[in-house]
C-alpha positions in Angstrom: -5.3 -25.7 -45.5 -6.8 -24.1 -49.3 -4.8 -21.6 -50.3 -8.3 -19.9 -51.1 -9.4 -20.1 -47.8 -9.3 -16.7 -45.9 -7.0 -16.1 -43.1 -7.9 -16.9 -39.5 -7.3 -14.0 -37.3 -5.1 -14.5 -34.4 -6.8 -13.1 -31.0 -5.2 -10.1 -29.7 -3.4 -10.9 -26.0 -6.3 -9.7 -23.5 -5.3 -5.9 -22.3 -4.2 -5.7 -18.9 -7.1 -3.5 -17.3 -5.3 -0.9 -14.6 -7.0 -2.1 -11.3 -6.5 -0.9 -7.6 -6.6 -3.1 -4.6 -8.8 -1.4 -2.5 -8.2 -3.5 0.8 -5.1 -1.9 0.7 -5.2 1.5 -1.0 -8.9 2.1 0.8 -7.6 3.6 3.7 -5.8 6.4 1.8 -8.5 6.9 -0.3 -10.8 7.6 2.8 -7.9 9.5 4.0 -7.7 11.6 1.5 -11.9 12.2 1.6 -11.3 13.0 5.2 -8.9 16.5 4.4 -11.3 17.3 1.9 -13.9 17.6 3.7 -12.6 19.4 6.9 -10.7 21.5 4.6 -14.0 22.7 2.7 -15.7 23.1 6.3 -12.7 24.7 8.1 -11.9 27.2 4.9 -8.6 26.0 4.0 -7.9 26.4 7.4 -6.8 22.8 8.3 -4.1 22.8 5.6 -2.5 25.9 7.1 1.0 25.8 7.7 0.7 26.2 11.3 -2.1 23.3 11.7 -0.5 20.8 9.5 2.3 21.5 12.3 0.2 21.2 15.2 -1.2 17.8 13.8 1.7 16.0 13.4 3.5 17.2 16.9 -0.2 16.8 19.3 -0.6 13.4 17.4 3.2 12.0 17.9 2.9 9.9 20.8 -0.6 8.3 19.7 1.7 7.2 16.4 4.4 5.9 18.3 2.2 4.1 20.2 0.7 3.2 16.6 3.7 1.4 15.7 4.1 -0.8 18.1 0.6 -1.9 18.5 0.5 -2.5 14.9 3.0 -5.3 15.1 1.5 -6.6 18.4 -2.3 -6.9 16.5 -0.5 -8.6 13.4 1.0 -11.2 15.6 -2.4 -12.2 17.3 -2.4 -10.1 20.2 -4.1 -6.9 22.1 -2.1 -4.3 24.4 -4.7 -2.2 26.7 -1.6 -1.2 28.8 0.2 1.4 26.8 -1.9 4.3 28.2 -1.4 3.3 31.9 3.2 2.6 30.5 2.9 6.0 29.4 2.2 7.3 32.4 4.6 5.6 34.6 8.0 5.9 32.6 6.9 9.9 32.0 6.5 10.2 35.9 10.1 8.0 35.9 11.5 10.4 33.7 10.6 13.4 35.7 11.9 12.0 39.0 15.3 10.8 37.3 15.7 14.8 35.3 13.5 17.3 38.3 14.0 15.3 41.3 17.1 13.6 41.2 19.3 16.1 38.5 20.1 13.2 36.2 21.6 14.0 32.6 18.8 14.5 30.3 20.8 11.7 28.0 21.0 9.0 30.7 17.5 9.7 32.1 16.2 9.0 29.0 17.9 5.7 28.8 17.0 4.5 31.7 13.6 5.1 30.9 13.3 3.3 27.9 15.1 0.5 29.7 12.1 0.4 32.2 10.0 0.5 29.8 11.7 -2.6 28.2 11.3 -4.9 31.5 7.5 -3.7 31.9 7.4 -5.3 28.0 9.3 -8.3 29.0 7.5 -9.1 32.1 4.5 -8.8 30.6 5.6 -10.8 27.8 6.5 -13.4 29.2 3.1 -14.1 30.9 1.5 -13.9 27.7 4.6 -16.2 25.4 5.9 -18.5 28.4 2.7 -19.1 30.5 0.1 -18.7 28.2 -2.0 -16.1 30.0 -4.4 -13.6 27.1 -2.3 -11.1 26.4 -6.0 -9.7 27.0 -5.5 -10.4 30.8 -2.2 -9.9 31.4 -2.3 -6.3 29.9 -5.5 -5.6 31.9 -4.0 -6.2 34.7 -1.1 -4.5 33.9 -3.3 -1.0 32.9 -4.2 -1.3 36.9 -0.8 -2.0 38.0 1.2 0.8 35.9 -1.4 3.5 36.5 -1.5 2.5 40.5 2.4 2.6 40.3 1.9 6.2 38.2 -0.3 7.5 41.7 2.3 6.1 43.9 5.2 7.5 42.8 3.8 11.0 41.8 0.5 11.0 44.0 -1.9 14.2 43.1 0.2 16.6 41.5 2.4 16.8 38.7 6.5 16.8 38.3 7.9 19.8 36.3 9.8 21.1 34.4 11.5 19.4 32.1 15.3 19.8 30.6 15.1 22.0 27.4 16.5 19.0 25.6 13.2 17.0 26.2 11.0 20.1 25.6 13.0 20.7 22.1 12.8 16.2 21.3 9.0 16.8 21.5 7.8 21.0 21.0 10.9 22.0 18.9 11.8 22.8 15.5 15.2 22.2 13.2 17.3 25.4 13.3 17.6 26.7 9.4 21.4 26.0 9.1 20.9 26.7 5.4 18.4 30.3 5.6 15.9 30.1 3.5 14.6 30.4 0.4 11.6 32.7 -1.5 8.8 31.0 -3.0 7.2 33.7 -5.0 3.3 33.7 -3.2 3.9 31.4 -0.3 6.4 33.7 0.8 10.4 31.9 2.1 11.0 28.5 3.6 13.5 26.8 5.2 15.9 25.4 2.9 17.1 22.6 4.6 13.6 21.0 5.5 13.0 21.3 1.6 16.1 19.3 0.3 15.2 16.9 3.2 11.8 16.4 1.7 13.6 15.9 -1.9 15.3 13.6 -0.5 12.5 11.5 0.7 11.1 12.0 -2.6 13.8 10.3 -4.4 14.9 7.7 -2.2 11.2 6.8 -1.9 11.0 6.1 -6.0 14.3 4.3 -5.7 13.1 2.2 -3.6 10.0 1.4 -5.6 11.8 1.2 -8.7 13.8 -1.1 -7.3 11.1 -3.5 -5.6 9.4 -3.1 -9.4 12.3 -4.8 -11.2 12.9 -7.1 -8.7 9.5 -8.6 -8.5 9.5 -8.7 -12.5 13.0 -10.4 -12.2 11.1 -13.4 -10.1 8.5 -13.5 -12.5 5.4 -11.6 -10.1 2.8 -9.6 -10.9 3.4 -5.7 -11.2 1.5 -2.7 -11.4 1.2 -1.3 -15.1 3.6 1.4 -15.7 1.2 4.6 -15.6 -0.1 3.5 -12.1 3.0 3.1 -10.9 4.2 6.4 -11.8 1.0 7.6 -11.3 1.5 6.2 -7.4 5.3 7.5 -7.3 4.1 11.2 -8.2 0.8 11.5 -5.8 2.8 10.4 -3.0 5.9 13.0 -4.0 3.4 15.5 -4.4 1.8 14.6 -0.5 5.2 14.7 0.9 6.8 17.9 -0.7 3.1 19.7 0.0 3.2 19.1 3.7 7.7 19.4 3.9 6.9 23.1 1.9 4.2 23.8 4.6 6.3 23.2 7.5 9.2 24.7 5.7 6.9 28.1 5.6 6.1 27.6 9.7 9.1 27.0 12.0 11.1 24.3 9.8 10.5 20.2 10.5 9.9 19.3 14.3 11.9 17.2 15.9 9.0 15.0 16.8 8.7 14.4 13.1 12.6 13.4 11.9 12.0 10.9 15.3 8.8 9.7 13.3 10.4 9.1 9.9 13.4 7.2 11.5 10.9 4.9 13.8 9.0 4.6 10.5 11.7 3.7 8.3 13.3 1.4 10.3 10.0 -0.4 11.7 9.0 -0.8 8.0 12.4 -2.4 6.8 12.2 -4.5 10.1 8.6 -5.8 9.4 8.8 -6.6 5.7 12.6 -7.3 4.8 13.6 -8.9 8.1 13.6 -12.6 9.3 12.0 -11.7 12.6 9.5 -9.4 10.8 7.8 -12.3 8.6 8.1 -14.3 11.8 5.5 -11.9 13.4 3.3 -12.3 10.4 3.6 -15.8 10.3 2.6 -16.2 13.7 -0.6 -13.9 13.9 -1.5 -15.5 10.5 -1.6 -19.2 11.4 -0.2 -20.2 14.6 -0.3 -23.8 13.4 1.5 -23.5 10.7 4.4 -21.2 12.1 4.8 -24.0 14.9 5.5 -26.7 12.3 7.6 -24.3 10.4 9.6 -23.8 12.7 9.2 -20.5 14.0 10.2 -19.7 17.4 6.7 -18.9 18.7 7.2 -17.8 22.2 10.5 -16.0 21.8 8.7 -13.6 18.9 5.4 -13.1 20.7 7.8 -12.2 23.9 10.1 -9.9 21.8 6.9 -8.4 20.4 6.0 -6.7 23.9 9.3 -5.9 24.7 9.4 -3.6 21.7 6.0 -2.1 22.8 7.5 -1.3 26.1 10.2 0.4 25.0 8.2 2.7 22.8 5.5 3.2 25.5 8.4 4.6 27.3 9.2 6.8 24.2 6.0 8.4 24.1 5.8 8.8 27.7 8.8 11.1 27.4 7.4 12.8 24.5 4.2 13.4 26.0 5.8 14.5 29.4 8.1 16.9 27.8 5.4 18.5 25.5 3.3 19.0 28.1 7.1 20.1 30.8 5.4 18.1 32.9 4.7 14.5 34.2 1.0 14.0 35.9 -0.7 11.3 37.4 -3.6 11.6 34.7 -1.5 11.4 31.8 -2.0 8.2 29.2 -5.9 8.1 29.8 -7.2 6.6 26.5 -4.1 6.2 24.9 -4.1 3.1 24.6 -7.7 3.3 22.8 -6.4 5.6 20.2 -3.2 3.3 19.5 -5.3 0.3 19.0 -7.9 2.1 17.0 -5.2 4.0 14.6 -4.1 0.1 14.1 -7.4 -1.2 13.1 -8.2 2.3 10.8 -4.6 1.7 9.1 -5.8 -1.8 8.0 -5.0 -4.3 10.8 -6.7 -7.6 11.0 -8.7 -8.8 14.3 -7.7 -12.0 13.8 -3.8 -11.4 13.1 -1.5 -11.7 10.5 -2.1 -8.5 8.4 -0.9 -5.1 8.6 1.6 -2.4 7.9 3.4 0.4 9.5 2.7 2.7 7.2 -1.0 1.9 7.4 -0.9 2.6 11.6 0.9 5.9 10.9 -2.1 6.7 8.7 -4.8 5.6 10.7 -3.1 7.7 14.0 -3.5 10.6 11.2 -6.9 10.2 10.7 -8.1 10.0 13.9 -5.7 13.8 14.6 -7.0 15.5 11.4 -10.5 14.2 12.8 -9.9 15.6 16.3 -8.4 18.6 14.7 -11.0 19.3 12.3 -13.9 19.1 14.4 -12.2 21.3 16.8 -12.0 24.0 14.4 -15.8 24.1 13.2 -16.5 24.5 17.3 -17.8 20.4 17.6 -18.8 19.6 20.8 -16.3 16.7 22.6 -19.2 14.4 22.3 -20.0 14.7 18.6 -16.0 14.1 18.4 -16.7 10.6 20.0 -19.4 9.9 18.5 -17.3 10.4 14.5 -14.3 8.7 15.7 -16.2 5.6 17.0 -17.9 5.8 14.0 -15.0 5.4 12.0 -13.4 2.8 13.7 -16.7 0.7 13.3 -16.7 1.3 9.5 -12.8 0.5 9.2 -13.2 -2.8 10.8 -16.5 -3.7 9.1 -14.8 -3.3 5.4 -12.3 -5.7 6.8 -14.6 -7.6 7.3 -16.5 -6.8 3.8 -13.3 -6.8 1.7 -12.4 -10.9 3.1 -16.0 -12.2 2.6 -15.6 -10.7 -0.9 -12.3 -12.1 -1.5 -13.5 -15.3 0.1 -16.4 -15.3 -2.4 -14.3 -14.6 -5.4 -11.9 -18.3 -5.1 
């Protein structure tokens, strides 16, 4: 080269441009639209300390339900037979506490262990037979609710041991008093360092999935995002744990949510079994030549679902101190749609716990809202059908795009 000649700029490295997947982050987005707007049409009214409570214990058994549908949609299947499960273990669990005087405890137990063999005998219709899971849990809507008349005919079995009441209407005592908060007035102080707690062990954990996926070479959010991601959800959770703070402390219902949560969510993405379920409603070719037990995760799948249809039918029996022959009607509608809402694929293989939970939300702060502007039942209906339309039609959207991008 001339030592006359001028310099050749080097090109700068291309800047890495902060972008947001919105298959995944679209649902919180829309979410967060969603409170907006029945806040501004309910006057701040939905945000109340009081509702926010109301929300979260009226909705808890559609998102237990939630959960377990979840991970029976991302492994290729449908359950229509949750609603009709609810009903019979809650009538169960009334004749083993009212009828028979059983220990609250045991009752319990035995409960979810019913509803255990309705998930393995349904299961194994669908894993070792080969029957639609379609079918099999049709059928098993009409059996369970036939059972549900049978055993409790027309009227209802009450009431319930104070322990079930408190498990799904009652509140953590304030062992720790509480605290002032200048305007908001005091608040529990035990619900608030629970909620710190959350806070930090929730950017641990991030921190930690951050440097490991750097350490194997992956693709990572910039930094700013990811703080940016860490504080928005810190300031969601410590906004909601102050509001219940200010009401009458955490509900029960709610610790029982965060544990399911937690530990479905560590089962589903860090577990063996978990990626099995994946692998399985993704591409059931390719999980049989993989070696992937097929039929003994597809069969395990329902068993789980049982169990926590008995859960809720507990929960929903004891808020209500009382087990009737009606109870369950639609739940099963509302599980499956907060599954599809949250970001579940029709066709299998995609979806996360997290995303169920917020899709059961949405559809509450939907029913709630509406119901405190005065909107008729069938307006409710018509928004909520709505919705679900629209979530599974940008699933739709968002993979022909994706599709259209390779």
């Amino acid at each position: 080269m001339d030592a006359s000649s001028p310099p050749v700029a080097t090109p700068e490295p291309p800047r890495r441009r902060i972008r947001i997947n919105l298959r995944q982050s679209g649902i919180y987005v829309a979410f967060a639209m969603i409170i907006v707007l029945f806040t501004v049409l309910t006057d701040g009214d939905l945000l109340e300390p009081g509702n926010i409570s109301n929300i979260i214990v009226q909705n808890s058994y559609v998102l237990i339900l939630a959960i377990g549908m979840i991970l029976v949609i991302i492994s290729g299947h449908i359950d229509l037979s949750v609603g009709s499960v609810v009903a019979v273990t809650g009538g169960l669990s009334a004749v083993l506490t009212v009828n028979w005087g059983m220990p609250w405890w045991l009752a319990v137990l035995v409960t979810l262990a019913a509803g255990a063999l309705i998930g393995a005998a349904q299961g194994y219709w669908v894993a070792f037979f080969g029957i639609p899971a379609f079918i099999v849990t049709l059928g098993g809507m009409l059996v369970f609710r036939a059972l549900t008349l049978t055993v409790l005919g027309n009227q209802g079995i009450g009431p319930f041991p104070n322990e079930i009441r408190t498990l799904a209407n009652g509140f953590t005592d304030g062992y720790l008093g509480n605290v002032g908060l200048g305007p908001l007035g005091g608040a529990d102080v035990l619900s608030l360092l629970v909620g710190i707690l959350v806070v930090v062990g929730f950017a641990l954990v991030q921190w930690r999935t951050r440097r490991a996926r750097q350490g194997y070479g992956q693709v990572v959010d910039p930094f700013p995002l990811f703080v940016g991601k860490i504080v928005l959800a810190a300031f969601v959770v410590m906004f909601v744990v102050v509001q219940l703070a200010r009401f009458r402390n955490l509900p029960w219902v709610l610790v029982l949510l965060a544990v399911l949560v937690l530990a479905y969510s560590l089962m589903a993405n860090r577990s063996v079994f978990g990626r099995h379920i994946y692998a399985v409603g993704g591409n059931l070719q390719a999980a049989t030549l993989s070696g992937v037990r097929v039929k003994p995760v597809t069969f395990w799948v329902f068993v789980n679902m049982g169990v926590l249809a008995a859960l809720a039918g507990v929960i929903f029996a004891g808020r209500l101190n009382q087990a009737g022959p009606t109870a369950g009607t639609s739940f099963e509608l509302d599980a499956i749609a907060a599954a599809f809402i949250g970001g579940a694929a029709v066709q299998g293989g995609v979806g996360k716990v997290i995303g169920a939970i917020t899709g059961g939300l949405i559809m509450g702060v939907i029913n709630n809202g509406m119901s405190l502007i005065g909107a008729p039942s069938e307006r409710v209906m018509l928004v909520k059908g709505l919705v679900l339309l629209a979530a599974v039609a940008y699933d739709v959207w968002t993979k022909r795009r994706a599709g259209a991008v390779r």
